[in-house]
Structures are given as structure tokens and as C-alpha cells.
mmJSON file of the N, C-alpha and C atoms, coordinates in Angstrom:
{"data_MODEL":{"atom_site":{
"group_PDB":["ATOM","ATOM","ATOM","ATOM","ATOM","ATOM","ATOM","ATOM","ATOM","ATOM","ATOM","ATOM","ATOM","ATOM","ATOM","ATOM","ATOM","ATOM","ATOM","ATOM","ATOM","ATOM","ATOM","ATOM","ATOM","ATOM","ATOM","ATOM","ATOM","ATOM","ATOM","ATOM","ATOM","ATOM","ATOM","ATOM","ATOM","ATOM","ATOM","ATOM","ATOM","ATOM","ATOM","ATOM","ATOM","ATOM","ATOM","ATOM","ATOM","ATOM","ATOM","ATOM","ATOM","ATOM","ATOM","ATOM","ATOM","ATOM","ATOM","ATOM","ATOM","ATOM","ATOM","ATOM","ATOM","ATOM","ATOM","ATOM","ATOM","ATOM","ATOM","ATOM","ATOM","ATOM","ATOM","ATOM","ATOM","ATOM","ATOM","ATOM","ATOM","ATOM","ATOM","ATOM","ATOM","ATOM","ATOM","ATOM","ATOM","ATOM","ATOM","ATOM","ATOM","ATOM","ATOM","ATOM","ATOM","ATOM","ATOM","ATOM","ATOM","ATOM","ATOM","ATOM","ATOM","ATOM","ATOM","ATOM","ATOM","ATOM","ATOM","ATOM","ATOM","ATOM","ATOM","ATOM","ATOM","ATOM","ATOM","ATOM","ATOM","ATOM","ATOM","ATOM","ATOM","ATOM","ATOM","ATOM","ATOM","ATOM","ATOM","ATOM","ATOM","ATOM","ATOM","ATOM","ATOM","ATOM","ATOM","ATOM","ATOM","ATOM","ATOM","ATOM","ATOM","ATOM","ATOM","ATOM","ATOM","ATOM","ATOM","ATOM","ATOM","ATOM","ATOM","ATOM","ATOM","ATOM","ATOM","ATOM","ATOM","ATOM","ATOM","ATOM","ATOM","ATOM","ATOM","ATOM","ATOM","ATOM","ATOM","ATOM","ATOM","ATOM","ATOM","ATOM","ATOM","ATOM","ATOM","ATOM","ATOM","ATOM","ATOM","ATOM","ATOM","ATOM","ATOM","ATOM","ATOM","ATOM","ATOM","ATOM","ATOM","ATOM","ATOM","ATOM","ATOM","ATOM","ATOM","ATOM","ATOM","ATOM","ATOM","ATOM"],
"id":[1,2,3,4,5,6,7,8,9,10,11,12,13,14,15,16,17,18,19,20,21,22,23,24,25,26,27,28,29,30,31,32,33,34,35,36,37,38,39,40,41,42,43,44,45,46,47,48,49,50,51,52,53,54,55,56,57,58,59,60,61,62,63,64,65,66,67,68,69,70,71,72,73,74,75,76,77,78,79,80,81,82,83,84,85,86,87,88,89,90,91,92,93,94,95,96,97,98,99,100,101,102,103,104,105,106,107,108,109,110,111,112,113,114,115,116,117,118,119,120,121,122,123,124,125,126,127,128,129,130,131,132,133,134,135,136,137,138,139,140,141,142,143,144,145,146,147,148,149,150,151,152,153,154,155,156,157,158,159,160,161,162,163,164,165,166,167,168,169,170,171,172,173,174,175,176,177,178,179,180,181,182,183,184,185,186,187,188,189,190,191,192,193,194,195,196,197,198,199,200,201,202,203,204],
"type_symbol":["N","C","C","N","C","C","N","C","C","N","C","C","N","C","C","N","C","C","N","C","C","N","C","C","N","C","C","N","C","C","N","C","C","N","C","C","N","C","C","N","C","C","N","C","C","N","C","C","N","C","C","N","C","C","N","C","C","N","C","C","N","C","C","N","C","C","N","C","C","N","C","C","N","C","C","N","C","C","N","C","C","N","C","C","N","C","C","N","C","C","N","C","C","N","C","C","N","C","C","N","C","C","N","C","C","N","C","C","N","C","C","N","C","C","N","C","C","N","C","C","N","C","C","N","C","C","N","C","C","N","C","C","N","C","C","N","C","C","N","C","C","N","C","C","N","C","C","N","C","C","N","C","C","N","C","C","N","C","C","N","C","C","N","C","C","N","C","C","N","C","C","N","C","C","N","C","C","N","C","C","N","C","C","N","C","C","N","C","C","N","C","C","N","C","C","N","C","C","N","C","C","N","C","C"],
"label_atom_id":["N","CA","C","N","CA","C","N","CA","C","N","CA","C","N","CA","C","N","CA","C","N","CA","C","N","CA","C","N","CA","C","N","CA","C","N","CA","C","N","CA","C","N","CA","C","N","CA","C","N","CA","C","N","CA","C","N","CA","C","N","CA","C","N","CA","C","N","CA","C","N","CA","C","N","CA","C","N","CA","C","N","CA","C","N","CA","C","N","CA","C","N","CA","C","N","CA","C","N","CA","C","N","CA","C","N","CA","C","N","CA","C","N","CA","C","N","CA","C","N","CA","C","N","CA","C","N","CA","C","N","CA","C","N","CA","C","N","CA","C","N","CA","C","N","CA","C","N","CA","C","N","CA","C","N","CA","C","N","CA","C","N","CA","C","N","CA","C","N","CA","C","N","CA","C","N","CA","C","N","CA","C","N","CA","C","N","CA","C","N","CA","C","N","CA","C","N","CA","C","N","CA","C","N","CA","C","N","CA","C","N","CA","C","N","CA","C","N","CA","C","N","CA","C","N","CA","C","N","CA","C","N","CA","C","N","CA","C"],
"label_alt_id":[null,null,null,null,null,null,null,null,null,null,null,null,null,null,null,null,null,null,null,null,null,null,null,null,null,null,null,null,null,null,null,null,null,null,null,null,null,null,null,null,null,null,null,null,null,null,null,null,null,null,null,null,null,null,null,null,null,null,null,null,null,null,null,null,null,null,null,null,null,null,null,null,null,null,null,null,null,null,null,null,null,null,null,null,null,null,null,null,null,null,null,null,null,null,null,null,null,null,null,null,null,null,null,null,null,null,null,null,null,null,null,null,null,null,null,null,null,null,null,null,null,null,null,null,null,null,null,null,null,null,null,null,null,null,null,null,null,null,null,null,null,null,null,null,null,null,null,null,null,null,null,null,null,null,null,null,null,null,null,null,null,null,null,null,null,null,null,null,null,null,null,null,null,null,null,null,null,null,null,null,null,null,null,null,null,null,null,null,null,null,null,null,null,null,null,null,null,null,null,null,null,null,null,null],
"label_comp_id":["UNK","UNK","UNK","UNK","UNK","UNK","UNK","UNK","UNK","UNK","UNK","UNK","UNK","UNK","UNK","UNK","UNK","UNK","UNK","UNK","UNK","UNK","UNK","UNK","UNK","UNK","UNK","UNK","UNK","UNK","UNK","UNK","UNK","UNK","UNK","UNK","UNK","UNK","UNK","UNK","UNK","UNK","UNK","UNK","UNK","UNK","UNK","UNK","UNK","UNK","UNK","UNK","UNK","UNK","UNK","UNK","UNK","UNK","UNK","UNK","UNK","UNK","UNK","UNK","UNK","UNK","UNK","UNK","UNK","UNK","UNK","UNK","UNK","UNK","UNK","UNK","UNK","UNK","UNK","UNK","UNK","UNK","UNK","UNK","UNK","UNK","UNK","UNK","UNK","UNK","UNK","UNK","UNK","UNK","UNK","UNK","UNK","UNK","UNK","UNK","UNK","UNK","UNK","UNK","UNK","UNK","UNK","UNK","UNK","UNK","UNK","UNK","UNK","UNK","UNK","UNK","UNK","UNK","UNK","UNK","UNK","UNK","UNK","UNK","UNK","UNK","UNK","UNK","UNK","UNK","UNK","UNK","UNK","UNK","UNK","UNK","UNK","UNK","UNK","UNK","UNK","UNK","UNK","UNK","UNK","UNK","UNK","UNK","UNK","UNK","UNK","UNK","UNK","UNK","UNK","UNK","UNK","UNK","UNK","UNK","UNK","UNK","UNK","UNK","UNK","UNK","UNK","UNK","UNK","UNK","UNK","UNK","UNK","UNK","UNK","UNK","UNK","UNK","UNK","UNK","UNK","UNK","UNK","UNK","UNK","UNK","UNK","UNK","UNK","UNK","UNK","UNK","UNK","UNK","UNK","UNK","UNK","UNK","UNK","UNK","UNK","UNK","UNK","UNK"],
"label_asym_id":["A","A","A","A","A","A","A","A","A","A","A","A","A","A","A","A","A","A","A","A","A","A","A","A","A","A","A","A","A","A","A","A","A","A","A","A","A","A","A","A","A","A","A","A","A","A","A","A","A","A","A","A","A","A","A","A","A","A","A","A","A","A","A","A","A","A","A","A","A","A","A","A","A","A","A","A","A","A","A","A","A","A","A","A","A","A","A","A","A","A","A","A","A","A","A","A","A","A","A","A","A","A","A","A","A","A","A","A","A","A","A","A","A","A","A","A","A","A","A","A","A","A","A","A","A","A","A","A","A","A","A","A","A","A","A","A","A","A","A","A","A","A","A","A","A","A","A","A","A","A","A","A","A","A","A","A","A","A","A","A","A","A","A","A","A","A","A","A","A","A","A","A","A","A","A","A","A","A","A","A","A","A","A","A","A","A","A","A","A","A","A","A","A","A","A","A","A","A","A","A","A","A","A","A"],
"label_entity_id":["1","1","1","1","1","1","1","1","1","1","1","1","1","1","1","1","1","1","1","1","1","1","1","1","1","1","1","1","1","1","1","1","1","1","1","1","1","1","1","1","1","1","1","1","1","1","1","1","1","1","1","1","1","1","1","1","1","1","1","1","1","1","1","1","1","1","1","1","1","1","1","1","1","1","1","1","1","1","1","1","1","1","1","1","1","1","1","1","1","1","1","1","1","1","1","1","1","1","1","1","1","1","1","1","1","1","1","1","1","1","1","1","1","1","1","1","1","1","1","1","1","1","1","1","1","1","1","1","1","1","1","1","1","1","1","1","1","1","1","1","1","1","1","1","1","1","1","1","1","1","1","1","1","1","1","1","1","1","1","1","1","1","1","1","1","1","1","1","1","1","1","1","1","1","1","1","1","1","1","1","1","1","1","1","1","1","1","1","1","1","1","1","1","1","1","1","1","1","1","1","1","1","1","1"],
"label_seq_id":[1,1,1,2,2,2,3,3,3,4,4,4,5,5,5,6,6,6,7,7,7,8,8,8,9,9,9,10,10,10,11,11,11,12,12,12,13,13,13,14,14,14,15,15,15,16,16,16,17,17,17,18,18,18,19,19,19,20,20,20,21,21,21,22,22,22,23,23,23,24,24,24,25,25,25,26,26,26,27,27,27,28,28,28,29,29,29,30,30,30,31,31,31,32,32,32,33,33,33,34,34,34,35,35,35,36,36,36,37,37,37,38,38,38,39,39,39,40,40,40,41,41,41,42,42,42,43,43,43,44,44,44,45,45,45,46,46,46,47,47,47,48,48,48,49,49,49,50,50,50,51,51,51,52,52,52,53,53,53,54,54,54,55,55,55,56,56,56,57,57,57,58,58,58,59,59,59,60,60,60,61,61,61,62,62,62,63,63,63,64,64,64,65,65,65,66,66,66,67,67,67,68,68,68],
"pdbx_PDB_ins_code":[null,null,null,null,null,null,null,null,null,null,null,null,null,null,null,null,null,null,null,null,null,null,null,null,null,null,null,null,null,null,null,null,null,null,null,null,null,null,null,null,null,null,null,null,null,null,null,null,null,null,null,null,null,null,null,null,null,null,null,null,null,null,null,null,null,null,null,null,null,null,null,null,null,null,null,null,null,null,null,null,null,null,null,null,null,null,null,null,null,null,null,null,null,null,null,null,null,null,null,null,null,null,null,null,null,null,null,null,null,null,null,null,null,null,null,null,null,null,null,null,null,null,null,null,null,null,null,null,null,null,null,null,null,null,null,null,null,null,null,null,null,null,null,null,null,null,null,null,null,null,null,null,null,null,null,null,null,null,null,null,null,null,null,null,null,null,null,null,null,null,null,null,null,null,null,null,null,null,null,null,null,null,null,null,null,null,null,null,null,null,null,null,null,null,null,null,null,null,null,null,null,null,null,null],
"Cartn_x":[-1.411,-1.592,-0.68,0.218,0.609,0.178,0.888,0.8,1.9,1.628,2.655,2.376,3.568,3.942,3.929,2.821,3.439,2.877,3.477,3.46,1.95,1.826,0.571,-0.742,0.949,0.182,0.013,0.829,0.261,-0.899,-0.806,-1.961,-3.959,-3.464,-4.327,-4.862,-3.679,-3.919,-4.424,-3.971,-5.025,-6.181,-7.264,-7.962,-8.828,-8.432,-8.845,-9.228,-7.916,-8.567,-9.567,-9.749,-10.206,-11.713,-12.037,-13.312,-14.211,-13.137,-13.381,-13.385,-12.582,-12.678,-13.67,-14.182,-15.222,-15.0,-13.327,-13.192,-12.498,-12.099,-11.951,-10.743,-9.958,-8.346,-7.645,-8.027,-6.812,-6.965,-8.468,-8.435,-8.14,-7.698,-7.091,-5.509,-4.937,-3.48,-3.263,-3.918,-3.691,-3.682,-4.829,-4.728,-3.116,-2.725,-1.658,-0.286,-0.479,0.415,0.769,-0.302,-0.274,-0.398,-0.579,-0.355,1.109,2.071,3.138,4.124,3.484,4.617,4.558,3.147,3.242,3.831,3.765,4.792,5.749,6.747,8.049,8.464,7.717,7.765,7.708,6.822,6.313,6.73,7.946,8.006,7.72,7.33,7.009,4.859,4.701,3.532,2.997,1.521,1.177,-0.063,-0.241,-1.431,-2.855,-2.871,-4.106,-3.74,-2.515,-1.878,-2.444,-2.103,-1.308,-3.248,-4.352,-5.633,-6.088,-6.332,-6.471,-6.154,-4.479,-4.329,-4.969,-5.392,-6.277,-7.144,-7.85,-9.156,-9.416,-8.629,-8.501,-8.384,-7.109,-6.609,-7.935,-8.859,-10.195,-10.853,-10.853,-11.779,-13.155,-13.085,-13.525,-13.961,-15.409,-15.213,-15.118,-13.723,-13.579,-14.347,-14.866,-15.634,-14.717,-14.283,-13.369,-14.368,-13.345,-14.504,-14.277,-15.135,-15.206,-15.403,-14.431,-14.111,-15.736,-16.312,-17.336,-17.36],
"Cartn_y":[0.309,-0.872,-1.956,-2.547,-3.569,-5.18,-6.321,-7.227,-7.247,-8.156,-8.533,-10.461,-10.859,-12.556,-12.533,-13.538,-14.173,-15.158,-16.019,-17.447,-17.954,-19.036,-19.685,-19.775,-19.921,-19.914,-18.905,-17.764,-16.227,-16.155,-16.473,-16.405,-16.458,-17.778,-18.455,-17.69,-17.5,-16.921,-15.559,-14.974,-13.403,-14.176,-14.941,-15.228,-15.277,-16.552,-16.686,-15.333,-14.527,-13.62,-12.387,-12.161,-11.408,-12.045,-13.125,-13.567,-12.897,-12.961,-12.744,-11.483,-10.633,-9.604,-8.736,-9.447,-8.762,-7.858,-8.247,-7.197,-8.035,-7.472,-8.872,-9.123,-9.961,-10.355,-9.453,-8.545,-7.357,-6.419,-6.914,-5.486,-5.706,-7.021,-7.474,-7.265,-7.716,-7.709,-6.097,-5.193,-3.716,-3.309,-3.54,-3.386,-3.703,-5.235,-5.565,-4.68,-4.439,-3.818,-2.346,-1.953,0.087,-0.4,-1.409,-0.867,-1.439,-2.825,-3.289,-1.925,-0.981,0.128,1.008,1.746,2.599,1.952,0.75,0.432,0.222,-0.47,0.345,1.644,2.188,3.974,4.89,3.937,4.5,2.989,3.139,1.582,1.335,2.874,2.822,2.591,2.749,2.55,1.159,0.89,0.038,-0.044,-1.906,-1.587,-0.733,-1.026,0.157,2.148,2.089,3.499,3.838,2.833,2.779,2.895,1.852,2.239,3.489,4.053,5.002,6.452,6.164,7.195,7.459,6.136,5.884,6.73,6.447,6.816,8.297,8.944,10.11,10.764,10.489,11.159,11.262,10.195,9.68,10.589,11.359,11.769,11.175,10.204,9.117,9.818,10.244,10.699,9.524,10.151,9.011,9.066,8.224,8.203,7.372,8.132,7.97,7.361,6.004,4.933,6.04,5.59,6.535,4.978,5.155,3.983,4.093,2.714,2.909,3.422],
"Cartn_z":[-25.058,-24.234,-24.784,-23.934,-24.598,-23.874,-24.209,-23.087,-22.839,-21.306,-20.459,-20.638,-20.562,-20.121,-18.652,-18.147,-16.681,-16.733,-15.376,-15.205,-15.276,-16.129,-15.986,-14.377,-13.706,-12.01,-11.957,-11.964,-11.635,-12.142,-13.321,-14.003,-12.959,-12.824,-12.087,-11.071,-9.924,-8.804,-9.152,-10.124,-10.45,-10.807,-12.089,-12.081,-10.775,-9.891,-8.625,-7.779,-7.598,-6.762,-7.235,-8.648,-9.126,-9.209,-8.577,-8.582,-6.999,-6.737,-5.271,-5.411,-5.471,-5.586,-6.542,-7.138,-8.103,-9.196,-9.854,-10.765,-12.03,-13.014,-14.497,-13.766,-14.263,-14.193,-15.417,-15.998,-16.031,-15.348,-14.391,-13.398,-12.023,-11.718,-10.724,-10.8,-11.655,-11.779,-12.48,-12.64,-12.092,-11.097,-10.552,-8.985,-8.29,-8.674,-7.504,-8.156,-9.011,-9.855,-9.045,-9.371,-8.806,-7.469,-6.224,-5.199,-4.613,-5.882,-5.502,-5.976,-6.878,-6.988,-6.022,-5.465,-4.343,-3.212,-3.074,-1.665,-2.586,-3.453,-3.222,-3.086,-3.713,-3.714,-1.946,-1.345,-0.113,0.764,1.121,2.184,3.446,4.07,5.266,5.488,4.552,4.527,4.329,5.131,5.385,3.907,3.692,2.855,2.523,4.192,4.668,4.161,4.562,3.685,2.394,1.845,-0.051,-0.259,0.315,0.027,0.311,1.283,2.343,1.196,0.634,-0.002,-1.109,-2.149,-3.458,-3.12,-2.49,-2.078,-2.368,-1.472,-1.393,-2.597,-3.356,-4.667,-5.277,-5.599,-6.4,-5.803,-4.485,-4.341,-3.514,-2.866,-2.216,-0.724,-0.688,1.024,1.741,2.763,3.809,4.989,5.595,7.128,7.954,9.315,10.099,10.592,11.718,12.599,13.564,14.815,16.123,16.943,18.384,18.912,20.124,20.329,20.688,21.903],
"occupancy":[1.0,1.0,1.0,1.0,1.0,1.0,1.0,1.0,1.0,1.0,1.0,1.0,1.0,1.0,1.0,1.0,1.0,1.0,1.0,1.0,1.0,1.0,1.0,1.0,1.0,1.0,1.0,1.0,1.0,1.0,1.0,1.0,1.0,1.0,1.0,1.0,1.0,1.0,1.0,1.0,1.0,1.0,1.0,1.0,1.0,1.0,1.0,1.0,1.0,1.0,1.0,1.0,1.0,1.0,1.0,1.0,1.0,1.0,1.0,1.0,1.0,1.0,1.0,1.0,1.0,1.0,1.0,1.0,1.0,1.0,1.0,1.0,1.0,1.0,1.0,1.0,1.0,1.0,1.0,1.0,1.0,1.0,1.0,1.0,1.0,1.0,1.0,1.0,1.0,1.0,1.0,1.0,1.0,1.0,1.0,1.0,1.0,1.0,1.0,1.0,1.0,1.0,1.0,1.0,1.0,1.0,1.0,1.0,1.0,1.0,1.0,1.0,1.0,1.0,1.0,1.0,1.0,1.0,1.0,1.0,1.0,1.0,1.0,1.0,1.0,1.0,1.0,1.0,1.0,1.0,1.0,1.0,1.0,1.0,1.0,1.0,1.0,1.0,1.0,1.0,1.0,1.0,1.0,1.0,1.0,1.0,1.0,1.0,1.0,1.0,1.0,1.0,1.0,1.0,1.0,1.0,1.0,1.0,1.0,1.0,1.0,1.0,1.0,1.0,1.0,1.0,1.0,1.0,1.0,1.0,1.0,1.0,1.0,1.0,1.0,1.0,1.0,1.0,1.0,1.0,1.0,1.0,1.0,1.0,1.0,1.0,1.0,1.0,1.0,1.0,1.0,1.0,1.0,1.0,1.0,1.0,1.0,1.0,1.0,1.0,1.0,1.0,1.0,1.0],
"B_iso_or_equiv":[0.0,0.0,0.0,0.0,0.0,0.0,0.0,0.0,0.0,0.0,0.0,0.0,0.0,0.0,0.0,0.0,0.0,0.0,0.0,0.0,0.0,0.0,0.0,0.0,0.0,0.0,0.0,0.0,0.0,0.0,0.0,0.0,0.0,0.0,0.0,0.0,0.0,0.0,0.0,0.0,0.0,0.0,0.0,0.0,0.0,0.0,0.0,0.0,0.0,0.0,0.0,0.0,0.0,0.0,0.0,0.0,0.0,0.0,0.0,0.0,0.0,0.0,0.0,0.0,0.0,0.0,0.0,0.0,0.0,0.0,0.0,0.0,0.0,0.0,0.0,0.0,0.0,0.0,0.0,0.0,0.0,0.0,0.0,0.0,0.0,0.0,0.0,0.0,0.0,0.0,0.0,0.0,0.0,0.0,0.0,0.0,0.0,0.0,0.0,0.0,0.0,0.0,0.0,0.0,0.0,0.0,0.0,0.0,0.0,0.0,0.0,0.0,0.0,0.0,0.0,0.0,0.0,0.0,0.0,0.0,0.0,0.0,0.0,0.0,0.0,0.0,0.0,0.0,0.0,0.0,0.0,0.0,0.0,0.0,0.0,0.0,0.0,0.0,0.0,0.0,0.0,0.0,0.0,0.0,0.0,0.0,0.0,0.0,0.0,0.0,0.0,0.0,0.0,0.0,0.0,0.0,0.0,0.0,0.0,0.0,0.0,0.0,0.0,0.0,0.0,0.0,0.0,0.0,0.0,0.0,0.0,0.0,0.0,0.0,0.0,0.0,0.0,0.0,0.0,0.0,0.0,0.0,0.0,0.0,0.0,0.0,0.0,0.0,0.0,0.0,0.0,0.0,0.0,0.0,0.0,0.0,0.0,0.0,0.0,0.0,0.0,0.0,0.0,0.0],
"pdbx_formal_charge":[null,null,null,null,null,null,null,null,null,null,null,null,null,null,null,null,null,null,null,null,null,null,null,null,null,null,null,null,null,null,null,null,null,null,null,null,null,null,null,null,null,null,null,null,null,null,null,null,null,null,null,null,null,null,null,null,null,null,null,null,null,null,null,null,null,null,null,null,null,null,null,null,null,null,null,null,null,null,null,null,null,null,null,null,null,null,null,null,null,null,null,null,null,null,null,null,null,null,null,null,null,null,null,null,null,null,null,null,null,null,null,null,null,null,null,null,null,null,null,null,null,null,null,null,null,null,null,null,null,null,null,null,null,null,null,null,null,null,null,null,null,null,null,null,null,null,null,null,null,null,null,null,null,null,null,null,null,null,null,null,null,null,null,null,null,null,null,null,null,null,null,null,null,null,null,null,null,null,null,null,null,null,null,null,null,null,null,null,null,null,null,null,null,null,null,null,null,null,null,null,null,null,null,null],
"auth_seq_id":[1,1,1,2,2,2,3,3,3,4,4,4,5,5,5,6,6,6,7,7,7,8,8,8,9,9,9,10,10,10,11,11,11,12,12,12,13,13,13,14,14,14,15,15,15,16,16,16,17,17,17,18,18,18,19,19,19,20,20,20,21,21,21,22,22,22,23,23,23,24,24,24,25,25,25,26,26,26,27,27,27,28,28,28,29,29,29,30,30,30,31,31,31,32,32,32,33,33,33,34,34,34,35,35,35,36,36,36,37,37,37,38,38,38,39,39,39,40,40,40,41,41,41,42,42,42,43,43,43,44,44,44,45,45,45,46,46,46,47,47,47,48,48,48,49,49,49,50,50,50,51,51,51,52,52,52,53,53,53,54,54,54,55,55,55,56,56,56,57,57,57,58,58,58,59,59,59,60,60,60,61,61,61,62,62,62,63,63,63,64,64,64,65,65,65,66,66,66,67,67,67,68,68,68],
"auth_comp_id":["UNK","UNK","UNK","UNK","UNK","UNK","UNK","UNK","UNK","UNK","UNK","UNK","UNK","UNK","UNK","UNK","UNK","UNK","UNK","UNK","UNK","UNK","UNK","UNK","UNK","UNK","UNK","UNK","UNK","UNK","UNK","UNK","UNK","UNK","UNK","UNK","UNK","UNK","UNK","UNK","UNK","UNK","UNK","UNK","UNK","UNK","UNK","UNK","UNK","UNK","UNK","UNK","UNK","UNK","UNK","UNK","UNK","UNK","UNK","UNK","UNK","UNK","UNK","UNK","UNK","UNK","UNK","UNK","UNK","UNK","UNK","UNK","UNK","UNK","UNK","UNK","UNK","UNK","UNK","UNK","UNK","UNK","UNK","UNK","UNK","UNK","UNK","UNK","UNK","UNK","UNK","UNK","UNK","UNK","UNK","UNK","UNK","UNK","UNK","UNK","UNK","UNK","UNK","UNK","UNK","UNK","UNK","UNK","UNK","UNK","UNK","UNK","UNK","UNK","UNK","UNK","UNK","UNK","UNK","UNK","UNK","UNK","UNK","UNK","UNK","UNK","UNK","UNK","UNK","UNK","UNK","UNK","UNK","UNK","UNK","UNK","UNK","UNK","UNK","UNK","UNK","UNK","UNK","UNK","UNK","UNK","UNK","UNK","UNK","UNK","UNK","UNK","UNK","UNK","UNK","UNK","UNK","UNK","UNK","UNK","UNK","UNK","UNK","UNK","UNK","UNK","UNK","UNK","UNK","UNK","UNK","UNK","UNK","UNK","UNK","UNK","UNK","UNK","UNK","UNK","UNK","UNK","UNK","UNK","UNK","UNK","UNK","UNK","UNK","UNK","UNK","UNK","UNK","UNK","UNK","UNK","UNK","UNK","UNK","UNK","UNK","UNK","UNK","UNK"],
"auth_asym_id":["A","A","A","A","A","A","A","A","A","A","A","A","A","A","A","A","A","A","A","A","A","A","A","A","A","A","A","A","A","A","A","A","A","A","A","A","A","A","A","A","A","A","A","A","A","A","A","A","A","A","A","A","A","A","A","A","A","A","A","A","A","A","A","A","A","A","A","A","A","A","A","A","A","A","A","A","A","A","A","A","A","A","A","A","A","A","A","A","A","A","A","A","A","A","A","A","A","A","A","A","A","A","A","A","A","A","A","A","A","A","A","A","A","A","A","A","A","A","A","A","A","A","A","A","A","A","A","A","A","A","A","A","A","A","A","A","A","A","A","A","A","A","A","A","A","A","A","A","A","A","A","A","A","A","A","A","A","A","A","A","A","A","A","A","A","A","A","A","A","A","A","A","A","A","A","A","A","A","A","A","A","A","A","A","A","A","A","A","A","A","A","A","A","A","A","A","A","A","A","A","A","A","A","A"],
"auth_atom_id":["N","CA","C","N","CA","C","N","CA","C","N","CA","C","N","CA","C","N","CA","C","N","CA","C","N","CA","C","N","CA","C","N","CA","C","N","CA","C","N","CA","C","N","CA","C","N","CA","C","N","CA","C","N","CA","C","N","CA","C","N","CA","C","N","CA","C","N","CA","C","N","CA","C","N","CA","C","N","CA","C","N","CA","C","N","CA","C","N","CA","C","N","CA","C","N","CA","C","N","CA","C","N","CA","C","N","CA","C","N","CA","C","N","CA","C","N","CA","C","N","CA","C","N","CA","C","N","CA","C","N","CA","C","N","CA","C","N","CA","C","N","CA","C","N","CA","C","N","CA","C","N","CA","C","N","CA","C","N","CA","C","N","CA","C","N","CA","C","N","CA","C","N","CA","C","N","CA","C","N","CA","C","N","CA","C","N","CA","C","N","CA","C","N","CA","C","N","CA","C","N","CA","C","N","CA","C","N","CA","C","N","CA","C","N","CA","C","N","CA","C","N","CA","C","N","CA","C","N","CA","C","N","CA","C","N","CA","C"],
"pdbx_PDB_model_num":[1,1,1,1,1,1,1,1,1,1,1,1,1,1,1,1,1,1,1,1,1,1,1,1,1,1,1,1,1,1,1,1,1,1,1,1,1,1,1,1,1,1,1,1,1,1,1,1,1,1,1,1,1,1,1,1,1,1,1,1,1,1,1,1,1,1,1,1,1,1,1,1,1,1,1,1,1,1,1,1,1,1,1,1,1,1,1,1,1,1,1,1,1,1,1,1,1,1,1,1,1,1,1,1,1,1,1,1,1,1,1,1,1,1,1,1,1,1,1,1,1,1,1,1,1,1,1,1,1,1,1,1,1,1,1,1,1,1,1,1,1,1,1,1,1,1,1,1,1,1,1,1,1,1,1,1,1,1,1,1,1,1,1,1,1,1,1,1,1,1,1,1,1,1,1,1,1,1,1,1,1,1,1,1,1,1,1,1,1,1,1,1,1,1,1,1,1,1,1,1,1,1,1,1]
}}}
């Protein structure tokens, strides 16, 4: 494990959203991390993709909506 340097504001704004999101702020700025690499990796894919695919790999049963 090492650290990383970023901007005080970055900083922040992970804090912030990791409140919301309900996970620490090194588990927020992992998150944006592994899904800012699968979209460069995958550019045609949409965010909904890059989740969609997590899921899966994990093992995550998915439930398809059914249109009413």
C-alpha cells in the first residue's frame, strides 16, 4: 500500500461524496479510481456498463427490470 498526494479540494470532494455514499474516503476515491480506469480501458461503455459489469465479476445476482 502506498500513499497517493492530491489536491486539498479533491480531497474534500472525496470526503463529501463518500458521506453520501456511505463508504470511508479511501473507499470512495477507490471506487472513482477502478471505475475512471475501466472507462478508459472500455470507452464505449456507459457508467451503468462499468457497474453492471462489477457486479457480475463479484458475483452479484442481477435482477433485470421488466417494463410495466
Amino acid at each position: 500500500m502506498g500513499i497517493v498526494k492530491i489536491d486539498d479540494r479533491v480531497h474534500e470532494e472525496v470526503r463529501r461524496a463518500s458521506a453520501v455514499m456511505c463508504r470511508s474516503i479511501n473507499a470512495q476515491a477507490e471506487f472513482w479510481l477502478r471505475i475512471g480506469m475501466l472507462a478508459e480501458a472500455n470507452p464505449t461503455w456507459s457508467f451503468n456498463d462499468i457497474v453492471k459489469a462489477q457486479l457480475v465479476e463479484a458475483g452479484v445476482g442481477l435482477v433485470e427490470a421488466t417494463a410495466a
